[in-house]
C-alpha positions in Angstrom: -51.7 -59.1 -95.4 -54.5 -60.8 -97.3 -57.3 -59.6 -98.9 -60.1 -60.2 -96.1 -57.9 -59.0 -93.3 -57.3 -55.8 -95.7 -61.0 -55.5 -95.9 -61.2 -55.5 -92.0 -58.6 -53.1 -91.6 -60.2 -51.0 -94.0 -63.7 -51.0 -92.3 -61.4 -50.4 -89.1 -60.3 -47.1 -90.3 -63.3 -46.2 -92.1 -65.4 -46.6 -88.8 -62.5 -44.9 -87.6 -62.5 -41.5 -89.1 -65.8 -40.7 -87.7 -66.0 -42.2 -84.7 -68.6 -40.0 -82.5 -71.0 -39.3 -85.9 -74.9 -39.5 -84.4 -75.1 -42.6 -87.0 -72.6 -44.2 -84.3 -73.6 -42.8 -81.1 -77.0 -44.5 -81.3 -77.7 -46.5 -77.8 -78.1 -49.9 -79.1 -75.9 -52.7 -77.8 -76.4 -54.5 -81.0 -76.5 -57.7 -78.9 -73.0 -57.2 -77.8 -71.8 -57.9 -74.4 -72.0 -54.9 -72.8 -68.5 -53.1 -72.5 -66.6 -52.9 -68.5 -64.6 -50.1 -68.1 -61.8 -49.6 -66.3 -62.6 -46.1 -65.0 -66.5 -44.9 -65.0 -67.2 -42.1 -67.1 -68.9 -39.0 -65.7 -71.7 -37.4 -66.6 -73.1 -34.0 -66.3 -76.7 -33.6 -66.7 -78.2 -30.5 -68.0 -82.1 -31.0 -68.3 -83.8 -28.5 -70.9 -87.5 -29.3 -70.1 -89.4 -30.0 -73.0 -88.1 -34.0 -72.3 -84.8 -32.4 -73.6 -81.1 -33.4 -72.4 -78.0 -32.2 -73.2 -75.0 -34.3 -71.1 -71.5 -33.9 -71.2 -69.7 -37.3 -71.3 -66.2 -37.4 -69.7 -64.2 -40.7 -70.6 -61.4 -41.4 -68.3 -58.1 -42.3 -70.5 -57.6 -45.1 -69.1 -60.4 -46.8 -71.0 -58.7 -46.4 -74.3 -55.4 -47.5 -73.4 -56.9 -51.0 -72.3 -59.1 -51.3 -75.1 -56.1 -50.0 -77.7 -53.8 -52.3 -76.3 -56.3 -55.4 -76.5 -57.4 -54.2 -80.1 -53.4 -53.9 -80.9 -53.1 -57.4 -79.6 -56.0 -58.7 -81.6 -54.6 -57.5 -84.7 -50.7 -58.6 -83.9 -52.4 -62.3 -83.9 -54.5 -62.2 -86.8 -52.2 -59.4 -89.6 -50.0 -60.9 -92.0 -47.8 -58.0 -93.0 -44.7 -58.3 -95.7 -42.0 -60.1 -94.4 -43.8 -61.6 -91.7 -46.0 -64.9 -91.1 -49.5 -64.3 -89.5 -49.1 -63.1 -86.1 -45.5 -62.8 -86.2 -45.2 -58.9 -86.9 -43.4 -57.1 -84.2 -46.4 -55.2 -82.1 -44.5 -51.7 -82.5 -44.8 -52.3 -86.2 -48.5 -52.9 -85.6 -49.4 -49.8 -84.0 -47.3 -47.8 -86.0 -49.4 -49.0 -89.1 -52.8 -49.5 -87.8 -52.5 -46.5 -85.4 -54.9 -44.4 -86.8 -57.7 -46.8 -87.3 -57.2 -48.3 -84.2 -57.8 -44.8 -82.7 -60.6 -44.3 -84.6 -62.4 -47.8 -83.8 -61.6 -47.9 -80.0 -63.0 -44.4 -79.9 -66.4 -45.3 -81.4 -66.6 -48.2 -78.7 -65.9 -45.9 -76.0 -68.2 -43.1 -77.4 -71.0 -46.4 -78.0 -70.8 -48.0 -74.6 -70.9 -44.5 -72.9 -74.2 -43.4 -74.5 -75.5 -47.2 -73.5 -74.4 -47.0 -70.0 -75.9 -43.8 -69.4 -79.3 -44.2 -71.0 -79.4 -47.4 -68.8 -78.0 -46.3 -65.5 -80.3 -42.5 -66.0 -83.5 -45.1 -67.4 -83.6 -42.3 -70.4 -85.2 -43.6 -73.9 -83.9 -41.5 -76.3 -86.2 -40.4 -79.4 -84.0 -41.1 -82.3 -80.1 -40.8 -82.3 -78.6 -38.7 -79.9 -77.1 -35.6 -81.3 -73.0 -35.7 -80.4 -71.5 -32.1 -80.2 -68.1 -30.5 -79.1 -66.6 -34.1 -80.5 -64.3 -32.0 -83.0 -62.4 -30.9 -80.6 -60.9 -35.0 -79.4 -59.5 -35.0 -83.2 -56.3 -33.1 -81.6 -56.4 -34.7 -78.0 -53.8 -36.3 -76.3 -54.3 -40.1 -75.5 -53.4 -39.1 -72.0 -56.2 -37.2 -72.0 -60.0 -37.9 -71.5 -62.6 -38.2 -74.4 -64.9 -35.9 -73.7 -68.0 -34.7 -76.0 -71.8 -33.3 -74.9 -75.1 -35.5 -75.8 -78.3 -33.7 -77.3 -81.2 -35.7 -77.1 -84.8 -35.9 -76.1 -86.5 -38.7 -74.6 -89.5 -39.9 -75.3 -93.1 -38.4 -73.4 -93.3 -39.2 -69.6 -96.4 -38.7 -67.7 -97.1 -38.8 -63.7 -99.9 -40.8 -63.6 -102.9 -40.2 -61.3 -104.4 -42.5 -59.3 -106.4 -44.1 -62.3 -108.3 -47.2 -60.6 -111.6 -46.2 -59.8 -111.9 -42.8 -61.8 -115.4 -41.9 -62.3 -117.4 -40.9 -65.3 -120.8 -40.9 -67.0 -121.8 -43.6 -69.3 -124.5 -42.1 -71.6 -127.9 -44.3 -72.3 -130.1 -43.8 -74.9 -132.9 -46.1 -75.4 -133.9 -47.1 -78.9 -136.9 -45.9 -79.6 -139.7 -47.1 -82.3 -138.9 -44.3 -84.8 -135.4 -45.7 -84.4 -136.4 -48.9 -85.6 -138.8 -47.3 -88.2 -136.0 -45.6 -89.5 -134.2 -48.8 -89.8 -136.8 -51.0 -91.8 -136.9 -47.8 -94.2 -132.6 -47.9 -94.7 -133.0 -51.7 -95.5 -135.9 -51.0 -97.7 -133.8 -48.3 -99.7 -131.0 -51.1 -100.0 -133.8 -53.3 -102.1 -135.1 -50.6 -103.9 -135.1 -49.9 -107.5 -135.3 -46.8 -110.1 -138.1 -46.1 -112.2 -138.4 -43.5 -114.8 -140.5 -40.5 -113.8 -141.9 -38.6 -116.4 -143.0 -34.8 -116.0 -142.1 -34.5 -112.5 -139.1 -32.4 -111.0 -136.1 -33.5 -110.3 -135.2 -33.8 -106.6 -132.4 -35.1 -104.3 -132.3 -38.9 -104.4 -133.6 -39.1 -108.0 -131.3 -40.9 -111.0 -131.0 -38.4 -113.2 -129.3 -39.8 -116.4 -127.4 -37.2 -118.4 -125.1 -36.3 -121.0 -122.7 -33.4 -120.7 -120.1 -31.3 -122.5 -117.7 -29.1 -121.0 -115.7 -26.3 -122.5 -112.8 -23.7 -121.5 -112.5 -20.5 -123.5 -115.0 -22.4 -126.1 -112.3 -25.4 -126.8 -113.7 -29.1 -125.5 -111.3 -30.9 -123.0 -110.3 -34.3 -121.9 -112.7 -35.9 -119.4 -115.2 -33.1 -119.6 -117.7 -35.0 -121.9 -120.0 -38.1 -120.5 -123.1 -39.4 -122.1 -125.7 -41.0 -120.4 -124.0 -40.7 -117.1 -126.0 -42.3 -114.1 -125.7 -39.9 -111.0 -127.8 -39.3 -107.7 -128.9 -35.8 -107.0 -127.9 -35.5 -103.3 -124.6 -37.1 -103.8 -122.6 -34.7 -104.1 -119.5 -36.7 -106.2 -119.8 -33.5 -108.5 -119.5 -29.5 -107.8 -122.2 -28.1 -106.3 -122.9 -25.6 -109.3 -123.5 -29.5 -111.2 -126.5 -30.7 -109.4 -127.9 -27.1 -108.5 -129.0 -26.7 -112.5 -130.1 -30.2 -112.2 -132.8 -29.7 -109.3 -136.3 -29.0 -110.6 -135.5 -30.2 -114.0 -137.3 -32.6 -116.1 -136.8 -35.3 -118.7 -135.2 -33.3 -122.0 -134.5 -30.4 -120.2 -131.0 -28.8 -120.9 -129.1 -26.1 -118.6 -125.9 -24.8 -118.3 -123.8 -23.7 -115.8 -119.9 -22.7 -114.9 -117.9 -24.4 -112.9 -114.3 -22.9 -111.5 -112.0 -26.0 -110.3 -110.1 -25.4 -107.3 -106.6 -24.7 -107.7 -106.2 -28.4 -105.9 -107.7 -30.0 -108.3 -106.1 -33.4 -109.2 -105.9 -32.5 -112.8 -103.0 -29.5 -112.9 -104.1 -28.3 -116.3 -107.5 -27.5 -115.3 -106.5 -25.8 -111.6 -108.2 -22.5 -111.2 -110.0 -22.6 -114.7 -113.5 -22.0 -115.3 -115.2 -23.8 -117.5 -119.1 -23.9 -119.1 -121.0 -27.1 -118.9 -124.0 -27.7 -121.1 -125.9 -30.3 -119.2 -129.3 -32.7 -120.7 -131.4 -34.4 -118.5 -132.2 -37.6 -120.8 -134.1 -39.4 -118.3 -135.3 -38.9 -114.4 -135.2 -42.1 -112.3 -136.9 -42.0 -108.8 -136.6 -44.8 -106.4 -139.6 -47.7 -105.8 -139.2 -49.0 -102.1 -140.6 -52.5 -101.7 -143.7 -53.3 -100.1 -142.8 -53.9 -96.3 -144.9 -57.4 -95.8 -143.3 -61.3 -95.4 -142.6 -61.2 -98.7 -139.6 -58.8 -98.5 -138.5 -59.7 -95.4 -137.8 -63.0 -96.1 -136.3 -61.4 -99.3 -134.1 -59.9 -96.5 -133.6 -63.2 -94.9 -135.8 -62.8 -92.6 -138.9 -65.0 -91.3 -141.7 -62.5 -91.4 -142.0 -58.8 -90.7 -142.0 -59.4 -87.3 -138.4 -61.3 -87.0 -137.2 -58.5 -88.8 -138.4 -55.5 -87.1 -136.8 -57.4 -83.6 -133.7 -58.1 -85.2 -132.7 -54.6 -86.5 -134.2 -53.5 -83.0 -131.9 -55.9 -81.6 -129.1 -54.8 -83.8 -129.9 -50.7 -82.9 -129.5 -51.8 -79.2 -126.4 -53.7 -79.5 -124.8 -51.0 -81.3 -126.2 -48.0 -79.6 -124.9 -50.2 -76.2 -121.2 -50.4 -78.0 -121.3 -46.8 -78.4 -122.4 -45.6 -74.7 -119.1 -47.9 -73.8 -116.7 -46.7 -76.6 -118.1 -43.1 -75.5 -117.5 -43.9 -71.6 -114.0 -45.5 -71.9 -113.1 -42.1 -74.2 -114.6 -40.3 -70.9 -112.2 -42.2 -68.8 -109.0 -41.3 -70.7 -109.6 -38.1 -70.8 -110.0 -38.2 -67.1 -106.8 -39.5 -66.6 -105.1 -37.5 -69.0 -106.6 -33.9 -67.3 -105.7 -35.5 -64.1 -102.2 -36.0 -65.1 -98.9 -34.4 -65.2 -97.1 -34.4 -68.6 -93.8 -33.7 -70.7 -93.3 -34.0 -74.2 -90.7 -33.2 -76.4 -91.4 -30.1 -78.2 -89.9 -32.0 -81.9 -92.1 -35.1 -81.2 -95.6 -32.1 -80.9 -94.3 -30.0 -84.2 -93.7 -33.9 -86.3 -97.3 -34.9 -85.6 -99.1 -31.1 -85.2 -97.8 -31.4 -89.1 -99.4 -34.6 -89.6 -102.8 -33.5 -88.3 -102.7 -30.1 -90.5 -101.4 -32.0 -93.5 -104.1 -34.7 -93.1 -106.9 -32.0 -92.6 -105.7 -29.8 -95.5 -105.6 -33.0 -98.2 -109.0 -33.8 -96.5 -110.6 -30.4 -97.7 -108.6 -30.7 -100.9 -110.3 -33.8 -102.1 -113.2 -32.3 -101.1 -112.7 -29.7 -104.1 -112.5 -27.0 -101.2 -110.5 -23.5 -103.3 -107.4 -23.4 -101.9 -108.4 -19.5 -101.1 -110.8 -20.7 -98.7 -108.4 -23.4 -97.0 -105.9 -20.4 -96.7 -108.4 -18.8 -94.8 -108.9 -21.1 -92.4 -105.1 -21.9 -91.9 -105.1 -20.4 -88.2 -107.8 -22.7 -87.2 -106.4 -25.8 -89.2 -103.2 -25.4 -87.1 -104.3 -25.0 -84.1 -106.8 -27.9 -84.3 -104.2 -29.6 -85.4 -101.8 -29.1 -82.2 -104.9 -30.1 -80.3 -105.0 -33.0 -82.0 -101.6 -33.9 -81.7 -101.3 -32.9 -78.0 -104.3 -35.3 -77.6 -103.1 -37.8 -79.5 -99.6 -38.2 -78.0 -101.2 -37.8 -74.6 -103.6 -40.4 -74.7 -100.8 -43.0 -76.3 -98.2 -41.5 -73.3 -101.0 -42.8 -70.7 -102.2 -46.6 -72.3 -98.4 -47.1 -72.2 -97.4 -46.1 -69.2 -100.9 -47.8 -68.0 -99.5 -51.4 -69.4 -96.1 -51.0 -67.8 -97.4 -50.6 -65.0 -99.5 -52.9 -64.5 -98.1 -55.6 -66.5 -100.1 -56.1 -69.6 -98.8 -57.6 -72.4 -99.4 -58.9 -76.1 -99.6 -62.5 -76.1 -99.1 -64.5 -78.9 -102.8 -65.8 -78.1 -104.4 -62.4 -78.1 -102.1 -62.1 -81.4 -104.3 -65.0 -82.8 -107.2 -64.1 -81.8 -106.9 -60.8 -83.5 -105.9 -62.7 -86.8 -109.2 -64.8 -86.2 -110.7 -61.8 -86.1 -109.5 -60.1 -89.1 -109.8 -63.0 -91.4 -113.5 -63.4 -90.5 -114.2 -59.4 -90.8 -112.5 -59.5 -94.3 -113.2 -62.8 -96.1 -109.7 -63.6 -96.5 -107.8 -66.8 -95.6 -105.7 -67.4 -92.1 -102.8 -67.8 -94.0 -103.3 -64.3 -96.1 -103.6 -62.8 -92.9 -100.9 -64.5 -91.3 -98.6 -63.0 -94.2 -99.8 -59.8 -93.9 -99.3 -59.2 -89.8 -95.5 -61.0 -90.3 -94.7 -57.9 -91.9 -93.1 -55.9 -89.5 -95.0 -52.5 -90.1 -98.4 -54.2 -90.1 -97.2 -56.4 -86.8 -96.6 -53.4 -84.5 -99.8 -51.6 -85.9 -101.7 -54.4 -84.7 -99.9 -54.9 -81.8 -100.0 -51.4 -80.2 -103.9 -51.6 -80.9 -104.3 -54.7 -79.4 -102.2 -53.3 -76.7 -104.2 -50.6 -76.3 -107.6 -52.2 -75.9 -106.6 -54.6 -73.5 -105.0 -51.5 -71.2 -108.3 -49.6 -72.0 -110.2 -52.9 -71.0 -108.0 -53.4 -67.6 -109.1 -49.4 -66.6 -112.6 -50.2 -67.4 -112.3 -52.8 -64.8 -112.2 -50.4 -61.7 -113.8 -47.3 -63.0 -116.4 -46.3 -61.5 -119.2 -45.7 -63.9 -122.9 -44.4 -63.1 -125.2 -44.6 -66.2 -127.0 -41.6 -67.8 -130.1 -41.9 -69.7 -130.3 -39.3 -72.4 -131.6 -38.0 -75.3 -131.1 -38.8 -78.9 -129.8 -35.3 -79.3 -127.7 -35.1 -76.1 -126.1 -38.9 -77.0 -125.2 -37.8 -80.8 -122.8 -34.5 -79.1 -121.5 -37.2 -76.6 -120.4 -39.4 -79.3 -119.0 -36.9 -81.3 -116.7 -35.1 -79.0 -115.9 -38.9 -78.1 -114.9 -38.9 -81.3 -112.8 -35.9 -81.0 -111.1 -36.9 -78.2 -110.0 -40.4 -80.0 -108.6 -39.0 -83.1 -104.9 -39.9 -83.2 -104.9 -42.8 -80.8 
């Protein structure tokens, strides 16, 4: 035998020994033909609920004798054993030496092209790799016998639709009003303004104060707890709370003090749950000059005149308060379907991503220097908000999917451009930057799926029935929040 075709045996009996593992059971045809068997196998369906399965698979025997025997024959062509030139061994030889392996492999095929015939012939879409159990018990079997083993799996979420075409929801409208716009010229004016010392006045939020701080634990300095002259905005809230409190109705050379405990989530571990005393100067108070709105600024702005610019950020208000009421209404239709909808999810597939949301809220309040005392307080709601979330989440994906099957839509290698178009005029970075980014696979099917998405959102959009609403400022800022809500996860 030489050395390749020792190899192949090798691999034979390796694959061999574990034929019905999950890592081979998986229900991928790999691009292989499919297999044809000479007796169907059976299948016994137990349904869980929850999306979950668990089938027993019967394999008639016959199966494995044809596929043994044309394995056997494969190998009497291509073996070179002692003694013998290739393909001359005697074919009882053969199966006497490669009878284990053989066994092993032509199981794994059968166990393979059972689990693809029946998640094809059932239309089931398996979340992972299908457990195989009671598959111990074949190690003993007679080759007269049937294999037989039991599948655990669940299948990804499936929804019964409702009639979606022509669902009907509000589409809140609120008109920009002149305090709107007011408040917009002031915003761009803050963008151009500038800090000015201010002598003998108090120190407010918004103010530059410029100071120079020492930190100590236990009366012993530490690292980073010393700055001098350190720029920072009252209001701003980048330090602890106890920080800017001492700092507010302070003036130039004052100095105050104050303790600060660090949350036992604080990034550096050797400072968790100390408390430390900060001796803090005020060296100088800044307060911020706005420019003179006149023609001046505005063309500082790149703007004509006063004018141009007050009816281009009114423009720009409208156009965005307009994207809003229709990212708010399309949220409205979703959750329309999705309340008018029947559901089943798989219970694993709820616990991965409830995780996912707690997790993501927990770091959230962490970097946000919340004491992990008062995040353990609130671990009851966390959760919970969290399975909301997920439930949403997995809900509203179920429904845009089952939306695009349905009706056809698909990501075109056009739309796939445009997107790229897109992207590299949004970030400043070259086509063919881009380009290398989405060809990797991860990025791709993030894009894709979004893409996906808006294009099924769009299609709904198309024969919903929507009235308009006009509203208040108020009422429009709760819309848009629980629209907001609603979204998170998609």
């Amino acid at each position: 035998m030489t050395d390749n075709e020792t190899k192949d045996t090798t691999a034979v009996a390796d694959e061999g020994t574990k034929p019905a593992s999950p890592e081979t059971a998986e229900p991928d045809a790999g691009g292989e033909e499919e297999f044809k068997f000479v007796e169907e196998p059976a299948f016994e369906i137990d349904y869980k609920g929850e999306c979950l399965y668990e089938i027993k698979v019967t394999i008639p025997p016959a199966n494995e004798a044809k596929l043994s025997a044309d394995t056997f024959g494969k190998l009497q062509h291509e073996a070179e054993l002692p003694g013998f030139r290739r393909g001359r061994a005697p074919r009882k030889l053969i199966e006497r030496k490669f009878a284990k392996a053989v066994r092993g492999d032509v199981e794994g095929k059968l166990v393979q092209a059972a689990v693809l015939k029946l998640v094809k012939e059932k239309d089931l879409k398996p979340r992972g790799v299908p457990e195989v159990l009671d598959y111990e018990k074949n190690d003993k079997r007679n080759p007269e016998d049937p294999i037989a083993f039991t599948l655990k799996f669940e299948v990804e979420p499936r929804v019964d639709l409702c009639k979606y075409r022509g669902i009907a929801v509000e589409r809140p409208i609120y008109t920009v009003q002149e305090k709107d716009i007011e408040a917009a010229v002031k915003n761009l004016q803050s963008r151009y303004s500038v800090f000015e010392s201010a002598e003998g006045v108090e120190a407010q939020e918004g103010d530059q104060a410029i100071i120079s701080f020492k930190g100590t634990i236990e009366g012993a300095e530490f690292p980073g707890g010393a700055a001098e002259n350190y720029p920072y905005i009252l209001g701003s809230k980048r330090f602890f709370p106890e920080f800017e409190e001492v700092l507010l109705g302070a003036k130039s050379g004052d100095t105050r003090t104050c303790r600060v405990t660090f949350p036992d989530s604080y990034p550096a571990e050797h400072l968790r749950g100390r408390t430390a005393q900060f001796e803090i100067t005020l060296n100088e108070l800044k307060r911020r000059q706005m420019p003179e709105l006149n023609d001046d600024f505005a063309k500082q702005a790149g703007f004509e005149n006063v004018a141009v610019l007050r009816e281009r950020l009114a423009n720009q208000l409208r156009e965005r308060m307009m994207a809003e009421s229709n990212e708010i209404a399309e949220s409205r239709v979703i959750k329309a379907i999705i309340d008018a909808s029947k559901f089943e999810l798989p219970k694993s597939l709820i616990e991965q991503m409830s995780l996912q949301f707690y997790e993501d809220s927990v770091n959230n309040l962490r970097t946000r220097h919340v004491p992990a005392a008062k995040i353990e307080e609130r671990d009851e709601e966390l959760r919970t908000q969290a399975r909301e979330e997920a439930l949403n989440a997995i809900k509203s994906w179920t429904v845009l999917n089952e939306i695009a099957e349905a009706e056809g839509i698909e990501v075109t290698d056009e739309d796939f451009m445009a997107e790229a178009e897109n992207l590299s005029k949004r970030s400043g970075v070259s086509m063919e930057a881009v380009a290398k980014y989405l060809g990797e696979e991860q990025h791709r099917n993030t894009y894709e799926r979004r893409i996906l998405h808006n294009k099924v959102i769009a299609a709904i959009m198309q024969h919903a029935a929507i009235t308009d609403k006009e509203v208040t400022q108020e009422e429009f800022d709760k819309a848009d929040d629980r629209a907001a809500d609603e979204s998170a996860g998609e």
